[in-house]
C-alpha positions in Angstrom: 176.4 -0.1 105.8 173.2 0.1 107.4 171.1 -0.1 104.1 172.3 -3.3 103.6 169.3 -5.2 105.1 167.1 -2.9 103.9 168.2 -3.4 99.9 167.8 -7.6 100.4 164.4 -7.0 101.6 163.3 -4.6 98.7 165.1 -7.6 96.3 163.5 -10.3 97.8 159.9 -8.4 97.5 160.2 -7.3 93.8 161.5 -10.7 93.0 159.2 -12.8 95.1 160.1 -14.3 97.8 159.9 -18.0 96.6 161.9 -17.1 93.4 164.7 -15.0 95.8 164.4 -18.3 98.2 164.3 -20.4 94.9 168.2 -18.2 94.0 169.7 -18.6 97.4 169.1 -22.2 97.2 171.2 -22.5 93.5 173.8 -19.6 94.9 174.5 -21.9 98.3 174.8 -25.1 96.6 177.2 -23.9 94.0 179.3 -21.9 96.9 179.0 -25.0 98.9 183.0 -24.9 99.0 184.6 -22.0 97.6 184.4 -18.2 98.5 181.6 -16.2 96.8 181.8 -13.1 95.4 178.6 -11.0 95.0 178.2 -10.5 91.4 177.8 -14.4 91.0 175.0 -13.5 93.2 173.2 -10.9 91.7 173.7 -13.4 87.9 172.2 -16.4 89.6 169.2 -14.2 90.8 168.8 -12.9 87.7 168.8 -16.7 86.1 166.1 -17.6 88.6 163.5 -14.9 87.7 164.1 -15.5 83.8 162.8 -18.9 85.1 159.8 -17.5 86.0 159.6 -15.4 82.6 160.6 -11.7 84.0 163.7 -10.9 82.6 165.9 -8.1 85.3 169.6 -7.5 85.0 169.8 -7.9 89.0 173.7 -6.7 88.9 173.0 -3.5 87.8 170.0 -2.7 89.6 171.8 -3.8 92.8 175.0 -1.8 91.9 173.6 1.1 91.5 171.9 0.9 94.9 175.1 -0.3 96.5 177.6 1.8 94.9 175.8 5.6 94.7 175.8 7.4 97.9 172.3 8.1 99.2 168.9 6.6 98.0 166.2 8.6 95.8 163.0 10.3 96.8 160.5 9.9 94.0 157.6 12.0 93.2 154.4 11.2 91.8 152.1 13.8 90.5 148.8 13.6 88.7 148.8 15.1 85.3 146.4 17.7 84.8 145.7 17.3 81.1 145.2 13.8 81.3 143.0 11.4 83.2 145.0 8.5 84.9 148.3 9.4 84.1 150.9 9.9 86.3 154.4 11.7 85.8 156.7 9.5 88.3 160.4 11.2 88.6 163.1 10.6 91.0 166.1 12.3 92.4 168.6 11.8 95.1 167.2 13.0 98.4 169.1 16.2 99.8 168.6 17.7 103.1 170.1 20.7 102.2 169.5 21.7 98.4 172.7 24.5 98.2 174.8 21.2 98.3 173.7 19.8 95.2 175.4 22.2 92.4 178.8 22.3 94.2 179.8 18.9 92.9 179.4 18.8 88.7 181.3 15.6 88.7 178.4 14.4 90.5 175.7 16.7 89.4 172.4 15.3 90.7 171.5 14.3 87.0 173.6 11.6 86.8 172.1 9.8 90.1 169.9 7.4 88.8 168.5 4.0 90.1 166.1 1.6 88.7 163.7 1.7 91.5 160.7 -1.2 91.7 157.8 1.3 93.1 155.4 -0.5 94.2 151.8 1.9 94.2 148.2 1.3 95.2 144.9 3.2 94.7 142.6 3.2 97.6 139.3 5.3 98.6 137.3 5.7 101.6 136.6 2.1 102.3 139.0 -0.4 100.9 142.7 0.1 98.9 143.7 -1.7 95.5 146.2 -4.5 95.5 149.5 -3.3 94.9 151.0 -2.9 91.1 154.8 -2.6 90.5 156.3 -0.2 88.3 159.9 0.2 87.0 161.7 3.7 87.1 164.4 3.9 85.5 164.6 7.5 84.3 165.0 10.8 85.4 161.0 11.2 84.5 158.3 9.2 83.1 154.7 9.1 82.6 152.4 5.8 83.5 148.7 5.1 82.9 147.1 4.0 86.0 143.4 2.5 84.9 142.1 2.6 88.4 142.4 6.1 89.5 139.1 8.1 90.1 138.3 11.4 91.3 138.1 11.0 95.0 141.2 8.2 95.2 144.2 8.7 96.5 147.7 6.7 95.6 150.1 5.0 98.0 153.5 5.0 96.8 156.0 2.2 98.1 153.5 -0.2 99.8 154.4 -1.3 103.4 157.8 0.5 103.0 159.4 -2.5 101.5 161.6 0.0 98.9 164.9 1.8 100.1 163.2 5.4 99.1 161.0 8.0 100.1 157.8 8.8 98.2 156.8 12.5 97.1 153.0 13.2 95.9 151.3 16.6 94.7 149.3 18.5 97.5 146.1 17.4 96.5 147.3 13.6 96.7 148.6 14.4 100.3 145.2 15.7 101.7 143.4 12.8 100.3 146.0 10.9 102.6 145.4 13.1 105.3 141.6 13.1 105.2 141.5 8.9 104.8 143.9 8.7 107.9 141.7 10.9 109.7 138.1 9.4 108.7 139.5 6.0 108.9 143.1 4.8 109.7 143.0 1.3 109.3 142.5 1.1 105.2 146.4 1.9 105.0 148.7 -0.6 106.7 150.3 -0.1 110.4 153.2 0.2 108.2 152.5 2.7 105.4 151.1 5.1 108.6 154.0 4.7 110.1 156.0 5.3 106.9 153.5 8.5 105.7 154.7 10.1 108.9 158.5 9.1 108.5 158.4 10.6 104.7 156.0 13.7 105.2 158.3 14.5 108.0 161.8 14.4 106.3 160.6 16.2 103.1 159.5 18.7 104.9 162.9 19.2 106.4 164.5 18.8 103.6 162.3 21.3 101.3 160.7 19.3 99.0 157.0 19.6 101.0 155.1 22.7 102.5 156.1 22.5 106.6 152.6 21.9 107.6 152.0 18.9 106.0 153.6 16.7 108.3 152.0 18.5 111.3 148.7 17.7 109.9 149.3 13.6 109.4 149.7 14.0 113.0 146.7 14.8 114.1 144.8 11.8 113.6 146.9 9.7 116.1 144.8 10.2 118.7 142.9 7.3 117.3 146.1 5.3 116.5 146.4 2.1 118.9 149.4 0.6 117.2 153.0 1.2 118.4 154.7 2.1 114.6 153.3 4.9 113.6 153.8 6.4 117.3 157.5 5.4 117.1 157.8 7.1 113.6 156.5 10.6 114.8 158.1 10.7 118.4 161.5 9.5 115.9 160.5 12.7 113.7 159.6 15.2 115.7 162.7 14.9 117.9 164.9 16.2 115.2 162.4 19.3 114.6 161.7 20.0 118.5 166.0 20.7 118.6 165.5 22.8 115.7 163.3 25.2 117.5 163.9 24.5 121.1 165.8 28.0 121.5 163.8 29.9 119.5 161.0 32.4 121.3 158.2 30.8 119.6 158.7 27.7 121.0 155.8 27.4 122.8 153.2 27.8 119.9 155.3 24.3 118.4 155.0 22.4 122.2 151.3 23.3 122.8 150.8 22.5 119.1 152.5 18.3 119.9 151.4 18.5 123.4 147.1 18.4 121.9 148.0 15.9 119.7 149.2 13.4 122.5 146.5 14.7 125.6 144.0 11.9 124.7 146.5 9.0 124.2 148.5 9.9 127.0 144.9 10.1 129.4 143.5 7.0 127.5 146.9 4.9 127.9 147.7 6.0 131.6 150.7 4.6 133.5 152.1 1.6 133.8 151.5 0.1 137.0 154.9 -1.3 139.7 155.3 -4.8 139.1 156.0 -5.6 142.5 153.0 -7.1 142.6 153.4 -10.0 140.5 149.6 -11.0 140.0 149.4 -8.2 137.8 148.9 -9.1 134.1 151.7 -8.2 132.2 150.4 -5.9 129.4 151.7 -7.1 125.6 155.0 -5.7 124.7 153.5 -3.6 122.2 150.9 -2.4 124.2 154.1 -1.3 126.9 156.4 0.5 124.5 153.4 2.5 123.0 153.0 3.5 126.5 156.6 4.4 126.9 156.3 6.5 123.6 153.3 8.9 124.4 154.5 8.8 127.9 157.8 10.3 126.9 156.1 12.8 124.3 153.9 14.2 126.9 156.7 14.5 129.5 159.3 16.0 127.3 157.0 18.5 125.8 155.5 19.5 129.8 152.2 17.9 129.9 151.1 18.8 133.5 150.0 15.6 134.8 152.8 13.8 133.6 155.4 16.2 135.0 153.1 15.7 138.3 153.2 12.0 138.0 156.9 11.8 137.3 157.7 14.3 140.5 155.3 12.4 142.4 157.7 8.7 141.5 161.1 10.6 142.3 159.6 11.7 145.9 158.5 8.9 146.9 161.8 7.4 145.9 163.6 9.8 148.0 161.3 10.1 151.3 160.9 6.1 151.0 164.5 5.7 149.8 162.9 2.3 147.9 162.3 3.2 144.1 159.2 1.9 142.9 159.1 3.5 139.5 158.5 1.0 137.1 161.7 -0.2 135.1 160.4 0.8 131.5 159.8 4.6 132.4 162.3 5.3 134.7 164.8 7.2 132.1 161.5 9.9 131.5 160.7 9.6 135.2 165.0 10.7 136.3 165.2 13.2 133.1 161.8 14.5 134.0 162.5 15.0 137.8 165.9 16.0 137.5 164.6 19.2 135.0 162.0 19.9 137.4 162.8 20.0 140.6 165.7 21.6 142.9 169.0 21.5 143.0 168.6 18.7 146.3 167.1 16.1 143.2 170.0 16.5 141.3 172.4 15.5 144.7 169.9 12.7 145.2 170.4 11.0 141.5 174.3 12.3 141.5 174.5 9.8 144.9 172.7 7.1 143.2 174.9 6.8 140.6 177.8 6.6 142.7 176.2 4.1 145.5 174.7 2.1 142.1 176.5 -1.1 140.6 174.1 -2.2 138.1 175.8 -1.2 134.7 172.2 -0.1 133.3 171.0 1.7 136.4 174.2 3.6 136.4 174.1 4.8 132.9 170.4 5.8 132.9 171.0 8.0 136.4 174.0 9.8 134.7 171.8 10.5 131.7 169.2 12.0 133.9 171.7 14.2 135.7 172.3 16.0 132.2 169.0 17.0 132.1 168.6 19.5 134.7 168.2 23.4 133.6 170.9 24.7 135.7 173.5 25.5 134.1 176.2 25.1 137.0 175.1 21.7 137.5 175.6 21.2 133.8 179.1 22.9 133.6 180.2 20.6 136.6 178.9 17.5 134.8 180.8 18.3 132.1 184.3 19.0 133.8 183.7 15.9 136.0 183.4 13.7 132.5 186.6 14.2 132.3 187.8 12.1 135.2 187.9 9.0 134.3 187.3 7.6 138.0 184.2 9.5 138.0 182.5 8.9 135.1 183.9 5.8 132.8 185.5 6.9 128.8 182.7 5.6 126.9 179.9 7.5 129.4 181.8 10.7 128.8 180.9 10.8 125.4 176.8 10.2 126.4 177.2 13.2 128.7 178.5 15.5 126.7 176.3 14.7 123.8 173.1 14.4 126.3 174.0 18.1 127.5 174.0 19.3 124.0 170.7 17.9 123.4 169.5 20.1 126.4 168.7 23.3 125.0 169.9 24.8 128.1 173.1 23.1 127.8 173.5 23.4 124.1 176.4 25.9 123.6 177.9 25.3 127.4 178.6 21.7 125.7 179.9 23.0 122.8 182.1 25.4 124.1 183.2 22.4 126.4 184.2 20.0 123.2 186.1 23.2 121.5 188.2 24.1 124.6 188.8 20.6 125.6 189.0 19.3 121.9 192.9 18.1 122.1 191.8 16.4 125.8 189.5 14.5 124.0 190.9 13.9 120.3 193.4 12.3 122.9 191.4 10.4 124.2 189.0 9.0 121.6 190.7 10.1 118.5 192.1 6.4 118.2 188.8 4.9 118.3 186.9 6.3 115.2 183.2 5.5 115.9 183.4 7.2 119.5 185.1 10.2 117.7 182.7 10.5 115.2 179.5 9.9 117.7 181.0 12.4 119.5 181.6 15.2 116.7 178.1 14.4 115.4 176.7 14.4 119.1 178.0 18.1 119.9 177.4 19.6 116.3 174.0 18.0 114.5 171.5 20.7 116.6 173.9 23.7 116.2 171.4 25.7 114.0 172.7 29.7 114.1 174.5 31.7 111.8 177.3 32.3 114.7 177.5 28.7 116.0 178.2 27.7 112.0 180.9 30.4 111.8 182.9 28.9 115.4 182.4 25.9 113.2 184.1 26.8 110.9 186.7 28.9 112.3 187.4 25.7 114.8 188.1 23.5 111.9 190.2 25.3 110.7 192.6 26.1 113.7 192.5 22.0 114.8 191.6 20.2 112.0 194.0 17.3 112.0 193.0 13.7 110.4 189.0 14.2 111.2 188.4 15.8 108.0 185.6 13.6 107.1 183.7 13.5 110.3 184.0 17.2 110.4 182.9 17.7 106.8 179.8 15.8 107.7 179.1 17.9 110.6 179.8 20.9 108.4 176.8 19.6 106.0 174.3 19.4 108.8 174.8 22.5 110.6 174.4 24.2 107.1 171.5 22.6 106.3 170.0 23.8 109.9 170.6 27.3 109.5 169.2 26.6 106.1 166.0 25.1 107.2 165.8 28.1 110.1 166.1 31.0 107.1 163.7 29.5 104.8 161.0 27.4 106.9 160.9 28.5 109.8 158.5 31.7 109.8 156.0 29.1 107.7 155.9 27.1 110.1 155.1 29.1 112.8 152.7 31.1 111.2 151.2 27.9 110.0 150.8 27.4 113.8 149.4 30.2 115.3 146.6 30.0 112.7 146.0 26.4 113.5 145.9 27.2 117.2 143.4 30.3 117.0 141.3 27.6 115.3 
């Protein structure tokens, strides 16, 4: 239930947080001795904000958030006819849109949530304090008085709501043009969650494909961590999409210009083995990590020097020197660059290593490597337990499929070895279901759905639901690939020539 946090904080927010503080304080003092239940909750929140004169039935509005599956995307659009109005609807948010009719029992139109949307205007220099608006319906219109030509909205400020946020083209360029001109009007946090939201709407349909790739283009002027984390987070999911297609390259020289100047301005972090060194901030550390990973995993030259540079030193010196917080990117990196004598190297280290960590990162980096012998060994040696311990089995397998070199040898691996390893973790649900999800989520072809299928059917025994799920996503990849993917690339190459 990982929304669970995520739907207290929206409550507290639209609430208040003295009057939510103000509830706790009633709910804990009558609970003092007996067990709670939740809708006793929900009423004595509800009795605190009639205090305050706002009257919300906080049970149902909390039901429905905790009893439909999913959370809703809403859309704002500006309404053409009128000046300052805006037509605000929501739906539940799909990745795959062929889903939604085959369910009538659930048809999408009875998914409905009363959703606190909390919106600001803003224009070139400064941004509105936020307003909150109750949706409730499957449509409505709202008069916002501030709205003026050149303004542009901001739905769910600093991401407190458990939604995504939809806007008409128009509303997205402003967005685009303020983030470029200047960043810092919208919060650390709204950048962050712009990127998160363009990104999965455009992967699930609901936004053209270049938008997201667009919002990304003005981080070479962002200096804070978030907004970094949220497009390495995104484009992760999109770089497996098309790592095997023969386009590939126009979409890595595409990411690899955005990150050049951060990754040049940021540098590397230096070995702490000499102590005087000033520790940089945390943050300022694990944005390094971030554009230091994007520009090694998508072959910046320097930082494929710099990493190959680390691992020889480490092996002519036989004293590792690489600093602790890049030393996943520097193994992964080495390993899928260099020969076959690397690989030996790590594959010794890992058995000569005791720390726990060490040992797990090293293992990781040996499922990196581009050979796909190396890769077919790893995979036959996860199987021996005095090799390579249960729970790291699962990390290889699923860190070869993430390879797209290793992508089908892994799962041809889990289909032929399936009852090995149904024996093995089949008792243990979550390390099933990592597994299944692992091996399947960047299957994207027409063929690798069909073995899919035809698998299923031939083992399916008592995983029914974790294979289901897996089902859903592959579908929805080989969905994206029929209808996005041309866009996309031709949205590319034009963006490129220019």
């Amino acid at each position: 239930f990982p929304q669970g946090a995520a739907l207290i904080r929206m409550l507290a927010n639209f609430m208040g947080h003295s009057v939510f503080q103000m509830g706790l304080q009633d709910y804990l003092t009558i609970h003092k001795y007996g067990n709670a239940a939740r809708n006793d909750l929900w009423n004595i929140l509800s009795k605190a904000l009639k205090r305050v004169g706002k009257s919300v039935n906080i049970q149902e509005v909390m039901d429905q958030w905790t009893l439909q599956m999913g959370y809703p995307v809403i859309t704002i659009l500006g309404n053409e006819t009128t000046d300052n109005v805006l037509v605000i609807s929501q739906e539940r948010f799909v990745y795959d849109s062929d889903t939604k009719p085959k369910d009538p029992a659930l048809g999408d139109n009875s998914y409905l949530w009363q959703i606190p949307l909390t919106i600001a205007v803003g224009n070139t220099s400064h941004i509105s304090s936020e307003a909150i608006i109750w949706v409730s319906n499957k449509s409505e219109h709202h008069r916002i008085p501030a709205l003026e030509e050149a303004s542009w909205l901001l739905g769910n400020v600093n991401q407190t709501g458990y939604f995504r946020v939809n806007y008409d083209i128009r509303n997205w360029r402003l967005l685009i043009n303020q983030l470029t001109r200047n960043h810092e009007v919208i919060s650390v946090s709204n950048r962050a969650g712009l990127i998160d939201d363009a990104f999965n709407l455009a992967r699930a349909g609901y936004l053209p494909q270049n938008i997201p790739l667009e919002i990304i283009r003005y981080l070479s002027e962002e200096k804070d961590f978030l907004p970094w984390h949220a497009a390495s987070r995104a484009l992760y999911p999109l770089d497996k999409l098309l790592d095997r297609t023969e386009n590939y390259n126009i979409f890595n020289e595409y990411i690899l210009r955005q990150v050049a100047s951060m990754y040049l301005k940021l540098g590397w972090p230096m070995n702490n083995l000499n102590k005087s060194l000033v520790q940089a901030s945390y943050q300022h550390e694990e944005l390094r990590r971030e554009v230091i990973m994007l520009a090694c995993s998508f072959g910046n030259k320097h930082c494929h020097q710099q990493a190959a540079t680390l691992i020889s030193d480490w092996i002519s010196s036989n004293r590792n020197r690489i600093p602790l917080n890049v030393r996943d990117i520097v193994y992964c990196t080495g390993v899928s660059l260099m020969d076959e004598d690397v690989w030996e190297f790590i594959w010794m280290k890992f058995h000569s290593t005791t720390a726990v960590s060490e040992k797990k990162i090293l293992l990781e980096a040996l499922t990196c490597s581009d050979d796909r012998n190396l890769l077919n060994r790893l995979l036959n040696l996860s199987l021996n337990s005095e090799v390579v311990l249960d729970q790291d089995a699962i990390d290889v397998i699923i860190h070869v499929a993430r390879n797209p070199h290793g992508r089908d040898l892994a799962w041809k691996f889990f289909r032929e070895k399936w009852k090995i390893l149904n024996a093995r973790y089949g008792e243990a649900l979550f390390m099933n279901s990592k597994l299944i999800s692992g091996v399947t989520e960047f299957l994207n072809t027409e063929d690798e759905l069909r073995e899919l299928k035809n698998f299923i059917k031939s083992y399916e025994e008592g995983a029914a639901a974790s294979f289901s799920r897996a089902v859903e996503t592959v579908e929805a990849n080989v969905r994206w690939q029929r209808l996005y993917k041309e866009e996309l690339f031709q949205w590319l190459r034009k963006s490129l020539t220019h």
